[in-house]
Each structure stands twice: as structure tokens, then as C-alpha cells.
C-alpha positions in Angstrom: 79.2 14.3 168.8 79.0 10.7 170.1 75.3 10.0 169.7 72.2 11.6 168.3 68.6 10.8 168.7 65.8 12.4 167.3 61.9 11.4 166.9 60.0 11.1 163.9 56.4 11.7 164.5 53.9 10.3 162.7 52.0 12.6 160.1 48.4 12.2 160.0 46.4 13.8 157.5 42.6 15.0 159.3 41.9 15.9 156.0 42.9 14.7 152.0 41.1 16.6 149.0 42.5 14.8 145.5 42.2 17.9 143.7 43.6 16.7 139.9 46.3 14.8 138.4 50.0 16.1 136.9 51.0 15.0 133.5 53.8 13.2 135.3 50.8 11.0 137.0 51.3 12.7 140.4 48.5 13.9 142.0 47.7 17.0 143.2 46.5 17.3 147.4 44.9 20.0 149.4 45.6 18.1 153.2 45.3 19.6 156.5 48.2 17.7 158.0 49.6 17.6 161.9 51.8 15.6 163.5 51.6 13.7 166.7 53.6 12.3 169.8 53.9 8.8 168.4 56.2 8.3 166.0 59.6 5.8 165.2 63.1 6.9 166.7 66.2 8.0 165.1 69.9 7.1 166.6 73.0 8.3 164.8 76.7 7.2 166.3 80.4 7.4 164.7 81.2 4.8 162.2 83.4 4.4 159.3 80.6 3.7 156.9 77.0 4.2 156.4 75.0 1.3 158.0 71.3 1.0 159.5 70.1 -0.8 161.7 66.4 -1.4 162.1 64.6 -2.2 166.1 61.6 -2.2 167.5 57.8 -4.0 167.6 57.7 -2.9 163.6 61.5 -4.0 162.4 59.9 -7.1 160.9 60.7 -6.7 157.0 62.0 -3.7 157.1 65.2 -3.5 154.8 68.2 -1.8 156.0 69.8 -1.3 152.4 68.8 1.5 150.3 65.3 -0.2 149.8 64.7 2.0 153.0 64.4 5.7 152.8 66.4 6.6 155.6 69.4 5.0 153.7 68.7 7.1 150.9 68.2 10.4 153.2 71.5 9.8 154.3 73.1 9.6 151.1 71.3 11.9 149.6 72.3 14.6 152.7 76.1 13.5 152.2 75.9 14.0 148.3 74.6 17.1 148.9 77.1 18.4 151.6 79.7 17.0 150.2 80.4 15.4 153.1 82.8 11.9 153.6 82.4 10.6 157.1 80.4 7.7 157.8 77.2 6.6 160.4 75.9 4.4 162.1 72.2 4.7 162.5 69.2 2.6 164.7 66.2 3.1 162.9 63.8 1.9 166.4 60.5 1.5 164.5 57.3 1.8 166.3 54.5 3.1 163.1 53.3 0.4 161.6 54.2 0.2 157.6 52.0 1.1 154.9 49.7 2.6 157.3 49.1 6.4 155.9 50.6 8.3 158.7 54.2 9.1 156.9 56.5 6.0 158.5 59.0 6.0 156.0 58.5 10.0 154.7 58.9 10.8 159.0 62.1 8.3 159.1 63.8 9.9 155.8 63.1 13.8 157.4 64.4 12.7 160.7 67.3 11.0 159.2 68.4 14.6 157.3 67.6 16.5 160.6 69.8 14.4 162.9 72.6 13.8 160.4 72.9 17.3 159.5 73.5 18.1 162.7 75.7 14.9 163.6 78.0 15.8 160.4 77.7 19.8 161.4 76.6 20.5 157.9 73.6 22.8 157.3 70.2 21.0 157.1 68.7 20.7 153.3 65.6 22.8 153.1 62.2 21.5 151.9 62.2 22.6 148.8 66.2 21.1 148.0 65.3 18.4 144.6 67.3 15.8 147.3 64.9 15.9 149.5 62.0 16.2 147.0 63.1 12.8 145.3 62.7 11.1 148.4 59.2 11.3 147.9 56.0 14.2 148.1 55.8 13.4 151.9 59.4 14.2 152.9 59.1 18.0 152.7 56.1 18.1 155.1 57.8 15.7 157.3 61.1 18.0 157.4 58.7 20.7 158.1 57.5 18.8 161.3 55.9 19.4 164.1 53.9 22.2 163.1 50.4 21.6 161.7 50.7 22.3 157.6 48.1 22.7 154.4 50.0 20.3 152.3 49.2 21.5 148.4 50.8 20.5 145.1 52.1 16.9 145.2 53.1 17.6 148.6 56.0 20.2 148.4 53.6 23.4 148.7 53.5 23.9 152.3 52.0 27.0 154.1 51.5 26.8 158.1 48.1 26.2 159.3 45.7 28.7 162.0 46.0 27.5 165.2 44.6 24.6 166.4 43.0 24.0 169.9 44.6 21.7 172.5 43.2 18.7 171.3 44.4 14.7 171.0 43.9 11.6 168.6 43.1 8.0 169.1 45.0 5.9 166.3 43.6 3.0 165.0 45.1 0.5 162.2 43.4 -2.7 161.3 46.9 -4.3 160.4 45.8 -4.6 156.7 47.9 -2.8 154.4 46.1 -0.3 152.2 49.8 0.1 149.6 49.1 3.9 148.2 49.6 3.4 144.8 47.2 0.8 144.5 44.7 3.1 146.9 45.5 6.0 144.1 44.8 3.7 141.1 41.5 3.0 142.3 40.4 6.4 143.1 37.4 6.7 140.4 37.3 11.0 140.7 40.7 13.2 140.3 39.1 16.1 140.1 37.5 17.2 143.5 37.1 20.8 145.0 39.6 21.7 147.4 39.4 22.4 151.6 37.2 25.3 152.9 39.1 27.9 154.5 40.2 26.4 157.8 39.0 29.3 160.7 41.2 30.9 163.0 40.3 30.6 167.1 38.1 27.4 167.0 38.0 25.2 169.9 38.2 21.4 169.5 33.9 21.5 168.6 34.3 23.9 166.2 37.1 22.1 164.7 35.1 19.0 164.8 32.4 20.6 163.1 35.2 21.8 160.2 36.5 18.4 159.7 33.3 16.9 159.4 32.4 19.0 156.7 36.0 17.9 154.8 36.9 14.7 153.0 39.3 12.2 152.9 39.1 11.3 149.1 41.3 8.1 149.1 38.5 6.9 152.0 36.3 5.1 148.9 39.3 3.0 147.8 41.3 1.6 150.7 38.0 0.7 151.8 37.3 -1.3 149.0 41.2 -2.8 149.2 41.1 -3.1 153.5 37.2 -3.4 154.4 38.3 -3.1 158.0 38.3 -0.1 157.8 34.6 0.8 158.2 34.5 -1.2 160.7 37.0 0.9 162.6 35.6 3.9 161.8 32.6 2.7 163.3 34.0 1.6 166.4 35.6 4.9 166.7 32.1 6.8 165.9 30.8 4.4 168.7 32.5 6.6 171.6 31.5 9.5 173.1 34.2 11.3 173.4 35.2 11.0 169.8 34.1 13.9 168.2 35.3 13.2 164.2 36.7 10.3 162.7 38.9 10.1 159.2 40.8 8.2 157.4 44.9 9.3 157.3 46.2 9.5 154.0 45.9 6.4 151.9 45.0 4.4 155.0 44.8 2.3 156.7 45.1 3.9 159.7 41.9 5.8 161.1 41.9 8.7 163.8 39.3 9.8 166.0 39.6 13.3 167.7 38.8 13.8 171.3 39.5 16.7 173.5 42.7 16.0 175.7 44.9 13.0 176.1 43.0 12.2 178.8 39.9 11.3 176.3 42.3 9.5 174.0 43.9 7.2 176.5 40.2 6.1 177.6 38.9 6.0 173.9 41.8 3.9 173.2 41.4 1.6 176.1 38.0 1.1 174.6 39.1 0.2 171.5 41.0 -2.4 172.3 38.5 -4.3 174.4 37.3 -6.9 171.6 39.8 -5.5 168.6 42.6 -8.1 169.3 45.2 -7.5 166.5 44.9 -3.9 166.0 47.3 -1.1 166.3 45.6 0.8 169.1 47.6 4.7 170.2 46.4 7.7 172.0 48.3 10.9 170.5 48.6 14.2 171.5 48.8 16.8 168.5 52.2 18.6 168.5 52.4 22.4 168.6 54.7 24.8 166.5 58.2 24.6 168.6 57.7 20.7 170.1 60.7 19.7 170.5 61.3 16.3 168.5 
């Protein structure tokens, strides 16, 4: 093959329960987690050598040695495979960085996904120890675009009931929120999990779920990126937003709205008077979307 591309969607967590903490210091999540139709793109062409380069309205600071996981997820997927051919790969970066919504964890699955097919070797599963060294996100990323409940540190995955057709506005103040420094704040490690998550809601009754859930890194990135209430607030603001959260360790917020429709107008709203945030209607991706 002469060229690949592939999309890696962002991963957005409508819900984030800190259930306890691992000896090792890793923590242990109960997340609902789904994946949307924004997201960075991944190019692979023939070359002698690994190399990456990095494009796009986010390429600013991004290294393109093996400081970048998608470097790493290619090595890691050679190792592995025992393969010796080289790549060259356009990382074309459109998430904004340290935002909670998976940039780097959605890059490194892609990366595997793409090359494994580039090289013709077999794809590494989730649960391959190369893929969980890249880091507690990658597995639910390689598991993409299904909706997920994300347990353990991240490499417990189990698919989720079906969701409704619904969409997201995404909203990011442009402050970074840097996870460990989120996690180290957290004062409580040891909070109940997620309620069972229904079968056959429609986007109100799903609304009505989430809003009885948590997000429990919400406390600390507020205190570290006070913008943050401010956009949850101009997200709770609008009527079509039905629930608002906080993805991940932040600082990206989402606001959930019926259609995509809803989302392009809620975001349109947003961004009257917000100059300088990261403003993106999303639709939520189905089992089977083709990435």
C-alpha cells in the first residue's frame, strides 16, 4: 500500500467515578466513555525509516521524536511484529493537548490500527502489555468507536447499552488542566462506582442518568483551570443542552443536545462572546463507524 489514513476520534468521558487507588499509585475508574466525529488524522506512506511529522491548527509544540506517543506506538507495533520496514507518518492534529478527551491515547491507537494494516501484520489487541505501556487510555482508544465502561486503570473494558442518537458541544477554555497534577489534587480516592447504565433510554432519559453521575476529577481541575465553571455555565445557559460534564481530567467540558443539529447552534452560541476557546459540535459515534 502507498498511503493510509485513519481518524482518531476524540474520547470523551460523560462520566468519571475515582473508585480507589493501586499500590503502584494508579488509580482505579468506573467511566462511561464514547467517542465522537472530531478527532486528529493519521497518514502512513513508504519510507526507509520511522519518521513523524506533525500538521495542523494544534502542531504547535508537539514533538515528533519519541516524546510523542504515536512514535512510540509505532515502535512498539514493530517490536512486537517483528517487523523491519520503515514509515513515514503525518500526525494532522486538530484536539487540543492536555484537554481530557484522549489526544495523544486516540493518536497512539490510531497509529497501531493503520500501521498494522500498512505493514500487513495482525493488529495488537487491547489487552497486549505493548499497548498497555503506552498508557491506561490506549486500550479504550484501540477499542474505538464503540461507547465503553472503562474499569480498572483503564484496560477493563466491557461495551456499553445502547445509546440514543444523540450529539455533543465541545468546549475548552485553552488552559491546560495536566492529569497528574488534576489526580494529585483529588482530596477523596475512594468513591462509589456508576449506577447501572439502562438499556432503551432516549437522549432525556440519558440526561437524567448522567446527571445523577459524577465526574470526580471536576473539584480539582477546577481549582488548577477556574474557566472551567464558567464554561459549564455557559453550556447550562442553553436550552438545548440537556447535561453538562467535565471529560476526563479536563479541561474540556461537553454539553449533550439531541442531534447535530442542536450542537451546531449550541456551539454557534458559545462562541459569540468566548473569543479564545476551543468551540466543536460532535456527533457520538456508533458501534461499526467507520474511522
Amino acid at each position: 500500500m502507498s498511503r493510509l489514513t485513519t481518524t482518531a476520534p476524540a474520547k470523551i468521558n460523560l462520566t468519571l467515578h475515582v473508585t480507589g487507588r493501586r499500590d503502584d499509585g494508579y488509580h482505579l475508574l468506573d467511566s462511561l466513555v464514547v467517542f465522537v466525529d472530531q478527532g486528529d488524522r493519521i497518514t502512513v506512506t513508504p519510507s526507509p525509516e520511522l519518521r513523524l511529522t506533525v500538521t495542523g491548527p494544534f502542531a504547535a509544540g508537539v514533538p515528533v521524536d519519541d516524546g510523542n506517543l504515536v512514535m512510540r506506538a509505532a515502535r512498539a507495533l514493530a517490536k512486537a511484529r517483528d517487523v523491519d520496514r520503515g514509515a513515514a507518518i503525518v500526525l494532522d492534529k486538530h484536539l487540543p493537548h492536555a484537554a481530557g478527551i484522549g489526544g495523544g491515547s486516540a493518536d497512539a491507537a490510531a497509529t497501531l490500527r493503520v500501521l498494522a494494516a500498512f505493514w500487513n501484520v495482525a493488529p495488537l489487541p487491547g489487552d497486549h502489555p505493548a499497548v498497555l505501556a503506552l498508557g491506561a487510555d490506549v486500550p479504550a482508544c484501540l477499542a474505538a468507536p464503540a461507547p465503553l465502561r472503562m474499569g480498572g486503570v483503564g484496560e477493563l473494558l466491557q461495551p456499553a447499552p445502547a445509546l440514543p442518537d444523540c450529539a455533543l458541544v465541545l468546549v475548552n477554555p485553552r488552559h491546560d488542566t495536566p492529569t497528574p497534577a488534576v489526580f494529585k489534587a483529588l482530596e477523596c480516592r475512594d468513591n462509589p462506582g456508576m449506577k447501572a447504565l439502562p438499556d432503551g433510554m432516549d437522549v432525556d432519559g440519558l440526561a437524567a442518568w448522567l446527571n445523577q453521575q459524577r465526574n470526580d476529577l471536576l473539584a480539582p481541575a477546577r481549582v488548577i483551570a477556574p474557566q472551567i465553571d464558567a464554561v459549564l455555565d455557559r453550556l447550562r445557559s442553553l436550552p438545548a443542552v440537556k447535561a453538562v460534564g467535565l471529560s476526563g481530567s479536563g479541561a474540556t467540558c461537553w454539553g449533550l443536545v439531541a442531534d447535530m443539529a442542536s450542537a451546531r447552534q449550541a456551539a454557534r452560541a458559545v462562541q459569540i462572546g468566548s473569543s479564545g476557546w476551543w468551540v466543536a459540535p460532535a456527533g457520538v459515534l456508533r458501534a461499526g463507524a467507520v474511522l
